[in-house]
Backbone bond lengths (Angstrom), bond angles and torsions (degrees), N, CA, C in turn:
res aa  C-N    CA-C-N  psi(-1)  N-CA   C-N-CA  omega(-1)  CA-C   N-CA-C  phi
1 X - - - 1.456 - - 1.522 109.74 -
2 X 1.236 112.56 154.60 1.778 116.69 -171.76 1.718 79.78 -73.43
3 X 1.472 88.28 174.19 1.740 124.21 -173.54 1.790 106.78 -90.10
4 X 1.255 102.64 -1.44 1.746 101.85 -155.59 0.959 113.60 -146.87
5 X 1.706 128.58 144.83 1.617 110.08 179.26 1.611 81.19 -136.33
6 X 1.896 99.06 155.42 1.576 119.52 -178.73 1.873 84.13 -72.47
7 X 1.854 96.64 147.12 0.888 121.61 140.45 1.621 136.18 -136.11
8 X 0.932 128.94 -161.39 1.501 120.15 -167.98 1.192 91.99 -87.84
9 X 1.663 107.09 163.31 1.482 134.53 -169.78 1.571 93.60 -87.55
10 X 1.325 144.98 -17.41 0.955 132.89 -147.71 1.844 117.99 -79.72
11 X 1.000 146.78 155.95 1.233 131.02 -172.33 1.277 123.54 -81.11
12 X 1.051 108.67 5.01 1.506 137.81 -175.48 1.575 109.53 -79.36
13 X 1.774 77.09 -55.27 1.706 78.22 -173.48 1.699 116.04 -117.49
14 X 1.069 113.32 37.12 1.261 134.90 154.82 1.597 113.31 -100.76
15 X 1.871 111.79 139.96 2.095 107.81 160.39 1.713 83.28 -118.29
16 X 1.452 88.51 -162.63 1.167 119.30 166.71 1.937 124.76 -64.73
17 X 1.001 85.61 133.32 1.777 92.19 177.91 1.922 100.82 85.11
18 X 1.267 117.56 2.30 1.985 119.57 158.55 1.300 90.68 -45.01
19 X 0.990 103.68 153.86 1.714 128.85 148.27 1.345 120.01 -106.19
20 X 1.464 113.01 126.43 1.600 120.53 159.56 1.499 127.38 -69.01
21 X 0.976 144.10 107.99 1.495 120.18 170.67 1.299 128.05 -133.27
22 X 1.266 95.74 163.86 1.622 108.48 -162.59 1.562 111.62 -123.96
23 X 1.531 145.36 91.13 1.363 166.48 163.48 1.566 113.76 -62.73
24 X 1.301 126.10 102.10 1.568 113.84 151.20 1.778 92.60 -128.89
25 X 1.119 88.67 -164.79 1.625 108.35 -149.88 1.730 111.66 -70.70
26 X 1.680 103.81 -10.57 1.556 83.66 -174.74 1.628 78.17 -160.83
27 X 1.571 130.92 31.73 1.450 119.05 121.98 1.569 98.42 -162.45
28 X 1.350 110.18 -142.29 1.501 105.76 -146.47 1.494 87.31 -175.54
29 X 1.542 121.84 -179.89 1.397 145.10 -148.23 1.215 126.01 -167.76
30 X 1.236 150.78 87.29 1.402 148.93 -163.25 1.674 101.25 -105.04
31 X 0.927 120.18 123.02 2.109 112.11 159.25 1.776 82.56 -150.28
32 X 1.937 82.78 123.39 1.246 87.27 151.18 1.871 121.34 -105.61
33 X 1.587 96.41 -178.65 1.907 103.16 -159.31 1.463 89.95 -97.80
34 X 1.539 109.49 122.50 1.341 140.62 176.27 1.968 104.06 -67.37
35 X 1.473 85.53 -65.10 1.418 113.91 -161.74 1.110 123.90 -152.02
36 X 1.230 121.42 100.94 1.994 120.75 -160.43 1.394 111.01 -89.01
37 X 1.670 91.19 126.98 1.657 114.39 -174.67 1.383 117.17 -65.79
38 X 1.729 94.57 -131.74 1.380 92.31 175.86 1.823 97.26 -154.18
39 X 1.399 110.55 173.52 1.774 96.20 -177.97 1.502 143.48 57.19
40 X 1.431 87.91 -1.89 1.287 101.89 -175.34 1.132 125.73 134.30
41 X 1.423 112.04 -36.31 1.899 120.05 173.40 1.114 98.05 -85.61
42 X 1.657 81.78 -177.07 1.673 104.18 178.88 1.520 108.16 -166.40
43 X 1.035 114.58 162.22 1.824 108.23 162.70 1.149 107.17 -88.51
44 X 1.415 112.18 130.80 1.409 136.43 -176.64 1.273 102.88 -123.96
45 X 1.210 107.49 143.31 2.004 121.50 160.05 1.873 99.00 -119.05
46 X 1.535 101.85 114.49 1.885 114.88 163.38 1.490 103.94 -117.87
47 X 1.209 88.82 -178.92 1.475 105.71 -178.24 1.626 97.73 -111.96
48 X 1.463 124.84 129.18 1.432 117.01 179.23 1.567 119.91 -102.75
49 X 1.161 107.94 -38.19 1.798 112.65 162.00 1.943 98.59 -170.85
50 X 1.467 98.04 -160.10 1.584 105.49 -155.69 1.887 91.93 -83.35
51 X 1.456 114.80 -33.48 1.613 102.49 176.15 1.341 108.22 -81.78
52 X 1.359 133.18 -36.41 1.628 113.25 -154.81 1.804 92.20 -89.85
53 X 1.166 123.51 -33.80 1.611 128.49 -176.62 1.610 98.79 86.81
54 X 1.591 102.17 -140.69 1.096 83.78 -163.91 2.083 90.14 -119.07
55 X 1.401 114.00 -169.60 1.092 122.36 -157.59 1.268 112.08 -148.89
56 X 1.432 148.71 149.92 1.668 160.35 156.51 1.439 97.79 -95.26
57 X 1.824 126.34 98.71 1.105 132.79 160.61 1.589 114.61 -113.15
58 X 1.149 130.27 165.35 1.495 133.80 -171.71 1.697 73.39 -117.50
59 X 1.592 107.28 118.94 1.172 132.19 176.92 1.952 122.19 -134.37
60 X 1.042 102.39 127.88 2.107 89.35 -179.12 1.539 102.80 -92.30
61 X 1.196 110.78 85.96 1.733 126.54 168.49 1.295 107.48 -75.18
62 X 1.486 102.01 -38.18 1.485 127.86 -152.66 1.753 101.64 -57.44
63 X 1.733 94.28 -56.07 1.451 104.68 176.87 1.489 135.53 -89.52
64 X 1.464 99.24 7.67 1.414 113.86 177.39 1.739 96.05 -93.91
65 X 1.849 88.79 135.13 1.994 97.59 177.19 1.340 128.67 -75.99
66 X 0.851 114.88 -4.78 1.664 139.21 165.92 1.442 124.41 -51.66
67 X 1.576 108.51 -59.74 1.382 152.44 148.11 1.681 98.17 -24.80
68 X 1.771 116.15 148.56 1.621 121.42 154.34 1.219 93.05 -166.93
69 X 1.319 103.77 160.69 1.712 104.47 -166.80 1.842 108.56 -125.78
70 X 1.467 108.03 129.54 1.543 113.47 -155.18 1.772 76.97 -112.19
71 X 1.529 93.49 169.74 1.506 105.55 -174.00 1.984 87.73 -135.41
72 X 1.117 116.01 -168.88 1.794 123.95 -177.25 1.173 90.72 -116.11
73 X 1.344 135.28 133.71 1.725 129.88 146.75 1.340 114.51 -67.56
74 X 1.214 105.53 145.13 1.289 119.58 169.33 2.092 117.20 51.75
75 X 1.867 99.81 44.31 1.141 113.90 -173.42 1.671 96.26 -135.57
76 X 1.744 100.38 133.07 1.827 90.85 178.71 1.691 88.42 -133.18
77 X 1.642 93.35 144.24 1.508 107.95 -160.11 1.467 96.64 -79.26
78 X 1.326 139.55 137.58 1.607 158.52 160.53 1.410 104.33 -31.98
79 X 1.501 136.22 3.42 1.560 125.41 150.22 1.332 118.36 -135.79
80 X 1.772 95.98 34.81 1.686 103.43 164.56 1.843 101.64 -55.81
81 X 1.417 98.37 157.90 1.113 138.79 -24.57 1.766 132.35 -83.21
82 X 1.577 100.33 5.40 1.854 90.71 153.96 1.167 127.20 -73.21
83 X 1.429 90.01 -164.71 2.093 102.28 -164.05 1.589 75.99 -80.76
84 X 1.094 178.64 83.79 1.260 162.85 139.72 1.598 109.22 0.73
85 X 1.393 107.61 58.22 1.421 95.16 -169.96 1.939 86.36 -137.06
């Protein structure tokens, strides 16, 4: 069984360390949520390629439709039980 189940985009039901992602047919998109914004962004840390690495940008993934947001099963984030935010 995969490691992860979709959950809603909503901020509610997103913490810290969700993943956003983004799937088309011949690549894909991972940013996970640093620190959840507002409106749609959020602080995210991705990886952008092999020179720039990766980065902490306040990005709206959140509100782009492309975007869906996966959580880890059976993973509890290191400042359960707040929002660690």
């Amino acid at each position: 069984s995969y490691p992860f189940r979709s959950i809603s985009k909503s901020y509610s039901a997103t913490a810290f360390m969700d993943a956003l992602v983004e799937r088309h047919s011949t690549w894909g998109h991972v940013a996970l949520i640093h620190q959840e914004g507002s409106s749609g962004s959020d602080y995210i840390v991705h990886a952008r390629n092999n020179t720039m690495g990766t980065e902490l940008r306040y990005l709206p993934y959140r509100s782009d439709a492309d975007y869906r947001a996966v959580a880890r099963k059976n993973w509890t984030a290191e400042c359960y039980p707040s929002r660690c935010g």
